[in-house]
C-alpha positions as CSV (number, residue, x, y, z in Angstrom):
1,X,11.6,4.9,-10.4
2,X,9.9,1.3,-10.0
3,X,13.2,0.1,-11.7
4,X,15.1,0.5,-8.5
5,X,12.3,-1.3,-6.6
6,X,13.7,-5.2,-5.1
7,X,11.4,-7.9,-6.0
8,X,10.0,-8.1,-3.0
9,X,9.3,-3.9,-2.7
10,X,7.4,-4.4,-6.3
11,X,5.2,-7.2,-4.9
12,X,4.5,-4.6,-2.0
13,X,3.3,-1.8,-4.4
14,X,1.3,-4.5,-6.0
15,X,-0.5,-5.9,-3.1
16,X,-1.2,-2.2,-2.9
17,X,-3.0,-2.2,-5.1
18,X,-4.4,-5.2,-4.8
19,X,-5.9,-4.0,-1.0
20,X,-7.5,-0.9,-2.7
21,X,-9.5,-2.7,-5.5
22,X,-10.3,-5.3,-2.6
23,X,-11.8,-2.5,-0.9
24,X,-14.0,-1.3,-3.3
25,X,-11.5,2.1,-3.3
26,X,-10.7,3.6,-6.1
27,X,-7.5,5.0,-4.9
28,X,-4.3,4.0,-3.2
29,X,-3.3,5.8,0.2
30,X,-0.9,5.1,2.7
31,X,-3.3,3.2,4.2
32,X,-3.1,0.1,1.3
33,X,0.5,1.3,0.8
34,X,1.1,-0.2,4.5
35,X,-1.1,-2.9,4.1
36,X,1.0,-4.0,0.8
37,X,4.0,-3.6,3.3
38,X,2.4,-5.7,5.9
39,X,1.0,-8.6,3.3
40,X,4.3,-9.0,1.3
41,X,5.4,-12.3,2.8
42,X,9.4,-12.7,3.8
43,X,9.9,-8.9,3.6
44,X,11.6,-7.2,6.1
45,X,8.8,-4.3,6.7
46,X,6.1,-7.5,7.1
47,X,8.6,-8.4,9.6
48,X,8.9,-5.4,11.0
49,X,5.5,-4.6,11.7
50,X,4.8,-8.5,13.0
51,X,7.4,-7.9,15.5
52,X,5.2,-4.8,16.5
53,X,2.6,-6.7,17.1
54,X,0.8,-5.9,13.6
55,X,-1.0,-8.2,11.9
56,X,-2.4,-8.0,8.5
57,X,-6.0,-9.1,9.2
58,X,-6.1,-6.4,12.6
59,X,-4.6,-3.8,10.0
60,X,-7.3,-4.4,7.1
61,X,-10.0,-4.1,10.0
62,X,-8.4,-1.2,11.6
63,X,-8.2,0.9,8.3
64,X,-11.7,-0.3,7.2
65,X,-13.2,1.2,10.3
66,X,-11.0,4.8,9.9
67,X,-11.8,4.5,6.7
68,X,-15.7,4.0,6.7
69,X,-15.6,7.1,10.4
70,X,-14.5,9.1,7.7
71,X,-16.8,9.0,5.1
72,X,-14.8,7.1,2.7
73,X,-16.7,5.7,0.0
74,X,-16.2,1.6,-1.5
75,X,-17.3,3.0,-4.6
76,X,-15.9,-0.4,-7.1
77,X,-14.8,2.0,-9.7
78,X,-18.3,2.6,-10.2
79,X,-17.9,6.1,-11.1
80,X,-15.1,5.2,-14.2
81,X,-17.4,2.6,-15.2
82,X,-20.4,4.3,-15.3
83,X,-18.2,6.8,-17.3
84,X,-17.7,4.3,-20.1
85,X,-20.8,2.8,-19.9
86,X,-22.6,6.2,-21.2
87,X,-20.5,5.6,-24.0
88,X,-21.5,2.0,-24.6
89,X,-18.2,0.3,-23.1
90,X,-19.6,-2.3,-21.1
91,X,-17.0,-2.9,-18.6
92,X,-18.4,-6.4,-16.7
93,X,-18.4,-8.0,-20.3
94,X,-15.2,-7.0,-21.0
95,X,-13.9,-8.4,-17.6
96,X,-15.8,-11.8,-18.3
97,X,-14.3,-12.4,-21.8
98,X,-10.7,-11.5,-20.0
99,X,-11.7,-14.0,-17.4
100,X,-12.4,-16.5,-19.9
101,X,-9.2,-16.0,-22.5
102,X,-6.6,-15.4,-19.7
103,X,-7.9,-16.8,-16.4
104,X,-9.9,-15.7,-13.4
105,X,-9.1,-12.1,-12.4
106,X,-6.7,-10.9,-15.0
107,X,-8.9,-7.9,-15.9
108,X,-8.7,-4.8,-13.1
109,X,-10.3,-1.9,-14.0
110,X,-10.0,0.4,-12.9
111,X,-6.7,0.6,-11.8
112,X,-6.6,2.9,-8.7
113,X,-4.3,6.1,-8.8
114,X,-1.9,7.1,-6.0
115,X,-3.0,9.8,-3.5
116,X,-0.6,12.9,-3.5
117,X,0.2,11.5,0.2
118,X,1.1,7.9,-1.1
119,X,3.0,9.8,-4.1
120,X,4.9,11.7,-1.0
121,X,5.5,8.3,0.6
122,X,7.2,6.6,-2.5
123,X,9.3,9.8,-3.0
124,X,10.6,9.7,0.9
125,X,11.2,6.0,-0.2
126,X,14.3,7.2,-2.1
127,X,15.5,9.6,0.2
128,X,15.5,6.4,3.4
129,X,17.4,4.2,0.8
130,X,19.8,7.0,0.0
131,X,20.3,8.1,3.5
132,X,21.0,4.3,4.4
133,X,23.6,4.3,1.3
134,X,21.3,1.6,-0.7
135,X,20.9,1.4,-4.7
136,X,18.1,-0.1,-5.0
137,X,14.9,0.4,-2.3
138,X,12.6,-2.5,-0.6
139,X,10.1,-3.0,1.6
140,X,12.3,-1.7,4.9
141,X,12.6,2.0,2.8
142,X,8.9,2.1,1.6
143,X,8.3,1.5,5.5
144,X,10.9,4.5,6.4
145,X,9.1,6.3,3.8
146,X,5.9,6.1,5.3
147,X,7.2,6.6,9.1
148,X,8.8,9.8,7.4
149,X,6.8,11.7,5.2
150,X,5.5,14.0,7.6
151,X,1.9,13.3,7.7
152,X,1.3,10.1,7.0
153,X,-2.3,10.3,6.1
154,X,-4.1,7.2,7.3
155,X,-1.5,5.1,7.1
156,X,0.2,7.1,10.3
157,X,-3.4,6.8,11.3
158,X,-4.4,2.9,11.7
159,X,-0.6,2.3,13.3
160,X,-1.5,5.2,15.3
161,X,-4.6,3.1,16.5
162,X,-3.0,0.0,16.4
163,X,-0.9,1.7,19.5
164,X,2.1,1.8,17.1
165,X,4.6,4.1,18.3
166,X,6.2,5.5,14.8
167,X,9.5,5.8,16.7
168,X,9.9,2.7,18.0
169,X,8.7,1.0,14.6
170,X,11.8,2.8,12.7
171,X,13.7,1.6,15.3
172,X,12.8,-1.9,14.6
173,X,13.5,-1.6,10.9
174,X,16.9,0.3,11.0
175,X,17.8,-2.6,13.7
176,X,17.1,-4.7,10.5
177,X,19.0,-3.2,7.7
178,X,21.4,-1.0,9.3
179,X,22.2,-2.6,12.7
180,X,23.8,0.5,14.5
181,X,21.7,3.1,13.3
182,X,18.3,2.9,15.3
């Protein structure tokens, strides 16, 4: 599926990821799915959101804060590396020695997994870019995606607290891909 992705929707789903290992999660919601969205520079979802009124430093706060009301843990991976390290797989040393031979950060473990919600995101993905007669998806259709999946998880959440009104934010994105259609 990644295949169809634009450059710019990969970068997204990367920055993704990115946010949940930043937070200490060891998962990816729609919550870091929308913060890829909103840090993915000269994409048309950042743009999108900024005209909105979202920002990517108020959205990390925002979904910090629902994330730490709800319990949600910043566990590092610690569980998967505690895992390995009862069977003598040092996980730090191995992150070091990457470090050294390929550069600073070029070791992530673990790599979070998506959340069934985030899955249902990237699946509505292909149904926006589909519906709007496009090949290949970006940024705009992750963004549909998340607007349309139904419950959004926390990602409908944080715009939700932001005082984004889900409507008027597809609006704003057809307006930019498929003038004619909001």
């Amino acid at each position: 599926m990644f295949e169809f992705f634009t450059e710019r929707a990969k970068q997204a789903i990367v920055a993704s990821q990115d946010e949940a290992i930043a937070l200490g999660h060891d998962f990816i919601g729609t919550e870091h799915i929308l913060l890829g969205l909103a840090a993915t520079e000269d994409s048309t979802a950042r743009e999108a959101l900024m005209a909105r009124g979202v920002e990517v430093e108020r959205l990390r706060a925002e979904t910090v804060r629902i994330l730490e009301a709800a319990g949600v843990a910043s566990t590092g991976g610690r569980p998967a590396k505690d895992a390995l390290a009862s069977i003598g797989i040092d996980v730090e040393e191995i992150k070091r020695q990457a470090d050294t031979a390929f550069g600073p950060g070029a070791f992530q473990y673990p790599r979070p997994a998506y959340t069934p919600r985030a899955k249902k995101v990237l699946e509505a993905t292909l149904g926006e870019a589909r519906a709007l007669g496009h090949e290949r998806f970006g940024t705009e259709h992750m963004l549909l995606g998340l607007l349309a999946a139904g419950d959004g998880g926390r990602g409908a959440e944080v715009l939700a607290a932001l005082a984004v009104d889900p409507a008027g934010l597809r609006e704003e994105v057809l307006a930019r891909v498929a003038p004619g259609a909001a």
